[in-house]
N, C-alpha and C positions, 0 to 999 in steps of 0.2 A: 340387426338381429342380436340378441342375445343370446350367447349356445350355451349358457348357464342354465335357461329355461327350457332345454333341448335335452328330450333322454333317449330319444333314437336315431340311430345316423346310421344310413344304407349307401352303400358306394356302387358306385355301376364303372366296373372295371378297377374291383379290390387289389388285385393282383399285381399294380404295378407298383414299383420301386417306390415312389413317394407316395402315390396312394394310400401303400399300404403303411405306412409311415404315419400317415393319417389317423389309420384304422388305432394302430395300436397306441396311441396319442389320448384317442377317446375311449376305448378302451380302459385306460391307466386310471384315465378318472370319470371313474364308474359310468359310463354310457353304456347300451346295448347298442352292438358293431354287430353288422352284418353284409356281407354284401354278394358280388354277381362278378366272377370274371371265365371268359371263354374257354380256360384251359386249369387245369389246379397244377402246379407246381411248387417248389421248395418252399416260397414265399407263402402261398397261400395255406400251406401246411402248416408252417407256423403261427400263421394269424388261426388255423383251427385249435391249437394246442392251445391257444389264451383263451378259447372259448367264444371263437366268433363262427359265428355258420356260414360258411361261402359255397356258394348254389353257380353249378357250371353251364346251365341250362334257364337260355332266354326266356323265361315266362312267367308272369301274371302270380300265376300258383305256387309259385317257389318261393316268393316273398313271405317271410314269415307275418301273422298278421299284426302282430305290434306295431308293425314301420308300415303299415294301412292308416294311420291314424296322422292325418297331414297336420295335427296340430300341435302335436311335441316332435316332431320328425323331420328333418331333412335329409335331403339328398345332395350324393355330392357325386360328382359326375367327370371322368376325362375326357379332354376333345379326341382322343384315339378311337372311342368307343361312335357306330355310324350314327348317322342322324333316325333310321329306320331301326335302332335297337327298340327292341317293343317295352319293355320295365320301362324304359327312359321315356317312351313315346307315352307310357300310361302316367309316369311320373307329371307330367307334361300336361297333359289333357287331364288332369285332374287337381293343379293347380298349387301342386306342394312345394315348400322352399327347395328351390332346386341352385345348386351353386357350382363354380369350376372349384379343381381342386386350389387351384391360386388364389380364389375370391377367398378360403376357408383359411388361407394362410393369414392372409391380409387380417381377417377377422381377428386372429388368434393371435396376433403380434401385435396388434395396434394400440394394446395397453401393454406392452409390455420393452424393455430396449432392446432393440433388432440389429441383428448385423447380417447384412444381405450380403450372398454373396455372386457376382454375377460375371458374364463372360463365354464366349462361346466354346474352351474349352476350360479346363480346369476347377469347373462348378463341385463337383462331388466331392473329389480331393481334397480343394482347399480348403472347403465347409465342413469336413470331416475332422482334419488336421483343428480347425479352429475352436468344433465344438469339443475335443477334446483335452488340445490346450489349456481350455476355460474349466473343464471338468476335473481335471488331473491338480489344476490350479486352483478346487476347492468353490468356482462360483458356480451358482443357483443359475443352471445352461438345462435348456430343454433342445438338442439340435434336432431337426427333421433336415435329413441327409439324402440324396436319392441314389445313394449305391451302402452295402453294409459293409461298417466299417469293423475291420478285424479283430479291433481290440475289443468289442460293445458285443462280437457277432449278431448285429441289429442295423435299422436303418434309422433310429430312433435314439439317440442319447435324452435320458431321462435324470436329471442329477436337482431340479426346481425349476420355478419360473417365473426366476427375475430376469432372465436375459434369454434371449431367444437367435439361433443360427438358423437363417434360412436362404435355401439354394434359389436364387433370383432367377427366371427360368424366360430366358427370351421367344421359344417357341409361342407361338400366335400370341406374342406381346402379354403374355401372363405375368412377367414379374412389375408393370405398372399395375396392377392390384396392391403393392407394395408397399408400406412407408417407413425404410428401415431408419432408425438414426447413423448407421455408420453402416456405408457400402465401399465394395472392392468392384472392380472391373478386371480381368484377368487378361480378358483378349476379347477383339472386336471382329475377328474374323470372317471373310462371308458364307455364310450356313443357312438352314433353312428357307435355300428360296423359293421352294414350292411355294411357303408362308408369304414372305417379303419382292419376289421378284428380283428388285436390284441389291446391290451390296450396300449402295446407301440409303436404302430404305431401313436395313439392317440398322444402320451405326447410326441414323436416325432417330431409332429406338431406343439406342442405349443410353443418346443424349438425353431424353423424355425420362427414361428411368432416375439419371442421375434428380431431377429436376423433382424426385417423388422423395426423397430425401428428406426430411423432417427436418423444419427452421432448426439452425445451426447446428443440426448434424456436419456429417465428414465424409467426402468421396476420397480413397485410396484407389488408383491405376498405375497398370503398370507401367516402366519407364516411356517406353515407345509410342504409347496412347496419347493422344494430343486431345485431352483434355484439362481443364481445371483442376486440379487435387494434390493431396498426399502422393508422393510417388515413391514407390520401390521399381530395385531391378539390380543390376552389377554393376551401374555408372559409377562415378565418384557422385555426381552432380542430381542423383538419388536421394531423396530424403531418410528413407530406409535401404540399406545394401547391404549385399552379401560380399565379403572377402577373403581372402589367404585359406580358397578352398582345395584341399586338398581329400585323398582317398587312404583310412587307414582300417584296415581290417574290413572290408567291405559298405564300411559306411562314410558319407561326405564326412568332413572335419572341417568347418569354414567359423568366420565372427561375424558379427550384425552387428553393423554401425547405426546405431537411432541417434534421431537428431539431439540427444543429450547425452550419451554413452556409448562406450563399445565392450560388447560382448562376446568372449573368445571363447573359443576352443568349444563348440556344440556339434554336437553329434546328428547326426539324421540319414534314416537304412534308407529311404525311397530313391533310387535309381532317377539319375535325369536328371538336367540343368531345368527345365519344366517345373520337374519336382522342388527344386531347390525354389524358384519363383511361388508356387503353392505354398513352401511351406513361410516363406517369410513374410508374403502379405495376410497372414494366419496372424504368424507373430505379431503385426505389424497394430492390426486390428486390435490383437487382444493387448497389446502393450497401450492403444489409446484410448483402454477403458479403464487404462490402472491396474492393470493383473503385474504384478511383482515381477522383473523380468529373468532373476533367477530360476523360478519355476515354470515362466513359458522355457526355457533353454534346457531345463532338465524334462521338460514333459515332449519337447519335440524329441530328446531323444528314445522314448519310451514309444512314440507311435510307429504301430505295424503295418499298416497300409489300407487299403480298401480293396475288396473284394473284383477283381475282372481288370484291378490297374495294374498292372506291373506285376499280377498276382504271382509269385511262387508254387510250380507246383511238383514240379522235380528240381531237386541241386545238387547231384553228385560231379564227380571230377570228367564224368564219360559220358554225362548227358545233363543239357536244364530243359524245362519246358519252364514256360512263363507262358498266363491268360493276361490279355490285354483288353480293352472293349472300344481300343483306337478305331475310330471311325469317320474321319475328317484325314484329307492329308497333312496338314499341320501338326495330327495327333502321331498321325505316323512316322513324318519324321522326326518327332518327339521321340517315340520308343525305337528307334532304330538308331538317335542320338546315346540314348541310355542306355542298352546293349552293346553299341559298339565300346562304347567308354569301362563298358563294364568284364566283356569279352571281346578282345581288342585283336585275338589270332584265331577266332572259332570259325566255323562256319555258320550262318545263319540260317533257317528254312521259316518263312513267314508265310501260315498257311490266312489266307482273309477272305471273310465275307462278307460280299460291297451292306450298305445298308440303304436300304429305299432307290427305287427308278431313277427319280427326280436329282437325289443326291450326286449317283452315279452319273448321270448325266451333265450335271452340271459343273462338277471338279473331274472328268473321267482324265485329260490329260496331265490334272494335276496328282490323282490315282496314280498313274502310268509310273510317274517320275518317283514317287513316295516310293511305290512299292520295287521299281527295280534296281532300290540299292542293297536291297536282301541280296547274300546269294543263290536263294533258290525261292521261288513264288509259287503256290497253292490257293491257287484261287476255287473259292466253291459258286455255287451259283446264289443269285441278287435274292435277299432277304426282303419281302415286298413292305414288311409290318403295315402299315393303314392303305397304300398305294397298289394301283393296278397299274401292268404292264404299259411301259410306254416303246413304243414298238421304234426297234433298231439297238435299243440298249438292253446289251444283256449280256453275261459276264464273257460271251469269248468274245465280241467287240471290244470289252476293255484287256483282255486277255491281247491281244493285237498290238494294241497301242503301247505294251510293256516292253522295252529294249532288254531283253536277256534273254540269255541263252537256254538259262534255265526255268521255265515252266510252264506250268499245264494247268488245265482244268478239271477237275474232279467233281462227281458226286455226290452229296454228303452221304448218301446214301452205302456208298462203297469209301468213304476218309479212313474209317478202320482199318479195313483191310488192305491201304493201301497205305499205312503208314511202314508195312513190312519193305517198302520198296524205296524207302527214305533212309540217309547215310545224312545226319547231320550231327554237329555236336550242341547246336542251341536250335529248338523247335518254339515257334510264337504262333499262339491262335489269337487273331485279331479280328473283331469287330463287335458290332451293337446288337444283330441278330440273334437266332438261336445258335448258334456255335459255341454260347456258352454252356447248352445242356449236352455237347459231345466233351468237356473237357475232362468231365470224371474217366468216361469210356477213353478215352487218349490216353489218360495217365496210368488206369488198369492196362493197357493193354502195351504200353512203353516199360511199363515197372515189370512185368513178365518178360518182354524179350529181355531186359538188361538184370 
């Protein structure tokens, strides 16, 4: 298909993080955007502000009738969205281009040079860190990012399109739509098995994706992945590493040894040895495309973060909150690696909410362990997003399985009012649910008592 000869694009479930990413993508060059998502929030408010109409309300008749005309129109659609959504089910039965939002990446990169970035955890981050590297450093980068990156306030870095940064997204095998020239692997962790079942149906996948690679492209993984590639990590025996990392004034100060130089003394604020891995197969990337490596080293230290990682949202000397959107225990112990390292005598209070049935279910002992190295645990209850109850799993069940003295399960309905009964000096809201539309109400209501 050519989207050149394409002037209308309707999304069914506008609202999410890359979708909407999408939206504002076409958007930018001159398309009519329009689309459908269940709920309007911040995201979707902004896609209104550029002039897109987003209709909250399943039907037929809400569809503007321009994107009626199946012949300059396509449709682009997430698997979050059910099989019985009715717009889709009419899209459907009336036989318009109808595409995933992965197919539409695929589309949109395939003439262009890609850098995938993929891994069960660290996709946002390091694809954020990269497209701006690349932007800061002056190249023609169009990144579709799926969390907003702080420095852009967008999920969208727009600078041209000669190069393209896209988040390789393993969920129901969407990033083989793929064909980047230069991909990262971050981690192969087992996720998603509602999707995959076993773990190595999982890492299965990722070997497949490698294999979508465009002739003599370049696979970067990180050290511990046992696969074929470019590697970073801390080893010596790393092709790309980090060294003589040290903490000065709240930010890393380490050098990066590339296989032809070494580069001292770089700065970078993102909290976490995690981070420190993000941010160097970023570099690592953009260094093997010929971006000048002075300017990756000055632009990594200008990056702010992304929005829900490690986010900043109080810091004074008597209280931090920090928003998280860890949701994997691997993520978890990531950010509870990064706070300790960063407040090393505080107390911690990590309040979380599990994300999906399935998930909970299938890591809950690993849950257990993640979460009781906080000192005090806040558990809310299980955030379903696409999924229905799956009976016996529910958060006082994992609540049980937590060894600490300290915690309890709450409400979200009463988390406000009960944060008056909370004595801590570091507060983390963590996970991929809605917990992230209570963290303004947290911070209103912490910034008052203190």
């Amino acid at each position: 298909m050519n989207l050149k000869s394409i002037h209308n694009v309707y999304f069914v479930g506008i609202g999410g993080i890359g979708m909407s990413a999408l939206a504002r993508y076409f958007k930018f060059n001159n398309k009519n955007v329009a689309g459908y998502d269940r709920v309007k929030t911040e995201i979707t408010d902004g896609l209104e502000v550029l002039g897109i109409q987003v209709s909250a309300k399943d039907d037929v008749a809400e569809i503007p009738t321009e994107y009626l005309n199946k012949e300059n129109t396509i449709i682009i659609y997430t698997p979050a969205v059910p099989s019985s959504h009715v717009e889709l089910t009419y899209f459907r039965e009336n036989n318009f281009n109808i595409y995933k939002r992965a197919e539409v990446l695929g589309l949109i990169t395939r003439n262009t040079f890609c850098l995938g970035v993929a891994g069960t955890h660290g996709k946002t981050t390091t694809s954020s860190i990269l497209g701006h590297l690349l932007a800061e450093s002056g190249v023609d980068v169009t990144a579709f990012l799926g969390g907003i990156a702080e420095n852009y306030n967008s999920n969208l870095i727009l600078k041209g399109n000669e190069i393209t940064v896209v988040e390789a997204d393993e969920f129901d095998r969407s990033f083989l739509q793929l064909s980047p020239d230069i991909a990262c692997i971050t981690s192969m962790d087992a996720d998603h098995l509602d999707i995959y079942g076993e773990k190595e149906a999982l890492q299965d996948s990722f070997i497949e994706f490698a294999k979508c690679i465009k002739p003599n492209g370049k696979l970067l993984v990180q050290e511990d992945i046992e696969l074929d590639g470019i590697t970073y990590g801390f080893n010596e025996t790393s092709d790309y590493r980090i060294k003589n990392i040290h903490i000065r004034n709240g930010a890393y100060v380490f050098d990066i040894v590339t296989p032809l130089k070494v580069i001292e003394d770089i700065q970078f604020y993102l909290p976490g040895r995690h981070n420190l891995l993000n941010g160097l197969v970023a570099f690592a990337m953009a260094d093997i495309i010929g971006t000048p490596t002075d300017r990756l080293a000055k632009a990594l230290g200008t990056f702010i973060g992304v929005k829900r990682r490690f986010s900043y949202q109080i810091k004074t000397e008597d209280l931090v909150f920090i928003d998280d959107y860890a949701h994997h225990p691997t993520e978890i112990n990531a950010l509870h690696q990064a706070v300790r390292e960063m407040y090393p005598a505080k107390k911690v209070t990590a309040i979380f909410q599990p994300h999906l049935f399935s998930r909970t279910k299938d890591f809950a002992d690993e849950f257990a362990e993640s979460l009781a190295q906080f000192d005090e645990v806040i558990l809310l209850e299980i955030y379903p997003a696409r999924e229905k109850p799956i009976e016996g799993v529910t958060s006082s069940w994992l609540l049980d399985k937590i060894k600490s003295n300290q915690k309890q399960l709450v409400v979200k309905e009463k988390l406000i009012d009960h944060l008056a009964t909370i004595d801590t000096d570091v507060l983390l809201t963590v996970g991929a649910g809605d917990i992230g539309a209570e963290v303004e109400k947290i911070k209103n209501r912490l910034t008052v008592e203190h």
